[in-house]
C-alpha positions as CSV (number, residue, x, y, z in Angstrom):
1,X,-55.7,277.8,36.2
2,X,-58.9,277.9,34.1
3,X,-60.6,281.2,32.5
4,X,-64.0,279.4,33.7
5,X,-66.0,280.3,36.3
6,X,-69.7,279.3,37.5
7,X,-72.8,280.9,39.1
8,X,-73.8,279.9,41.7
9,X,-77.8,279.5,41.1
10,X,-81.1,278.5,42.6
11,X,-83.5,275.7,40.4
12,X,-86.7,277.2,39.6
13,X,-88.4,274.0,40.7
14,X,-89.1,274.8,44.4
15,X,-88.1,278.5,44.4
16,X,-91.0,280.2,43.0
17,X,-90.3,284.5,44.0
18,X,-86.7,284.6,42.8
19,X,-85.8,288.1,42.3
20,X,-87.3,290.5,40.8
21,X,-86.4,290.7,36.7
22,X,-84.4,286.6,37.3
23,X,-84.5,284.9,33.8
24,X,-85.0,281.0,33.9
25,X,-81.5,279.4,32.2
26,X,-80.5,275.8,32.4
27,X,-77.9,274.4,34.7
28,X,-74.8,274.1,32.6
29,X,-74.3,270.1,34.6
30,X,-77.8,269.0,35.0
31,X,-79.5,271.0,32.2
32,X,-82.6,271.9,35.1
33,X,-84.1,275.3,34.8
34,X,-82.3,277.9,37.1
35,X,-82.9,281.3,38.2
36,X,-79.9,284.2,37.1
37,X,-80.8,287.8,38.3
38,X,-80.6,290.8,36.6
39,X,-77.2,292.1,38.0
40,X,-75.7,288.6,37.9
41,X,-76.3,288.5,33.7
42,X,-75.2,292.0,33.9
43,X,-71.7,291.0,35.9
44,X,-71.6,288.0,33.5
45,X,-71.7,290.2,30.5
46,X,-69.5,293.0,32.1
47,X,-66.9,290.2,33.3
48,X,-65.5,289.0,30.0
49,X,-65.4,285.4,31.9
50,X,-67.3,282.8,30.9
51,X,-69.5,282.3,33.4
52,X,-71.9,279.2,33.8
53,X,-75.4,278.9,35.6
54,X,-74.6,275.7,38.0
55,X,-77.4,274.7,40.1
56,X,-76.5,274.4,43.8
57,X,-77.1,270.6,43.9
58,X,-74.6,270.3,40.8
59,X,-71.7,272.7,42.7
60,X,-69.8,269.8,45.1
61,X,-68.9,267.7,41.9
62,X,-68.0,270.9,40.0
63,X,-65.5,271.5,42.8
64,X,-64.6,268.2,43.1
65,X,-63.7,267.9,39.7
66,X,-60.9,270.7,40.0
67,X,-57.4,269.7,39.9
68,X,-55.7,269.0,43.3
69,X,-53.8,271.9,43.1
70,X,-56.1,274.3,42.0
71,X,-57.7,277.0,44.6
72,X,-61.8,277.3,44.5
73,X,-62.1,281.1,44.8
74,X,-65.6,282.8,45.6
75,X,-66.5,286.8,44.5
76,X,-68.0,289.0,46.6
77,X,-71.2,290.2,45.9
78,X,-71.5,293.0,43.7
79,X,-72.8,296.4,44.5
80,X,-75.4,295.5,42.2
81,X,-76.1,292.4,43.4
82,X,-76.5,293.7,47.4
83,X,-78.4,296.4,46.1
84,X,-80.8,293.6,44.1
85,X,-81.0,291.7,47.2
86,X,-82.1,294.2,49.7
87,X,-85.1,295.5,47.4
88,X,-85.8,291.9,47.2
89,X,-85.9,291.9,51.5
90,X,-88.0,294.9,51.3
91,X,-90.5,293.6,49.1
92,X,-91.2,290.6,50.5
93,X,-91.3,292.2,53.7
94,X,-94.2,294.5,52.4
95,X,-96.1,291.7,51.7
96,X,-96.0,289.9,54.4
C-alpha cells in the first residue's frame, strides 16, 4: 500500500468561478492548470500525505494503474471543505 494519495481536481480551462480563495496548480499527470481550494491545500498540509492535484480527466488511468490488489479508497469531505462548499452555493445563489 502506497503513502500517495491524489486530489481530485477541476481544470481551470472551462471552469471559470471555482471557489472562492482556489489557487491554479498543475495536474501532477497532464501538467494542465487545476483549481485546489483553500481547505483542500489546508487538508493537504495538515495530512502529512503527499497529496497530488489530478485533474478529473487524468483520474481513470491513475486508478487503473494501481496494483490488482490494491483497494482505491475515497475521503469524506472535510468539515472545511462542506463548509467551503455551501458558501460557495450561497453565493452563487445571490447572484443569480
Amino acid at each position: 500500500m502506497t503513502d500517495e494519495a491524489v486530489l481530485l481536481c477541476d481544470r481551470v480551462e472551462g471552469f471559470a468561478d471555482p471557489v472562492a480563495g482556489s489557487v491554479a496548480e498543475r495536474c501532477d499527470r497532464c501538467g494542465e492548470s487545476v483549481w485546489v481550494s483553500p481547505s483542500s491545500r489546508r487538508m493537504r498540509e495538515e495530512s502529512g500525505l503527499a497529496l497530488s492535484p489530478v485533474c478529473r480527466d487524468c483520474f481513470p488511468a491513475v486508478v487503473a494503474e494501481l496494483p490488482p490488489d490494491e483497494e482505491v479508497k475515497v475521503h469524506k469531505l472535510t468539515a472545511d471543505q462542506i463548509e467551503e462548499l455551501v458558501a460557495e452555493a450561497k453565493r452563487r445563489r445571490g447572484s443569480e
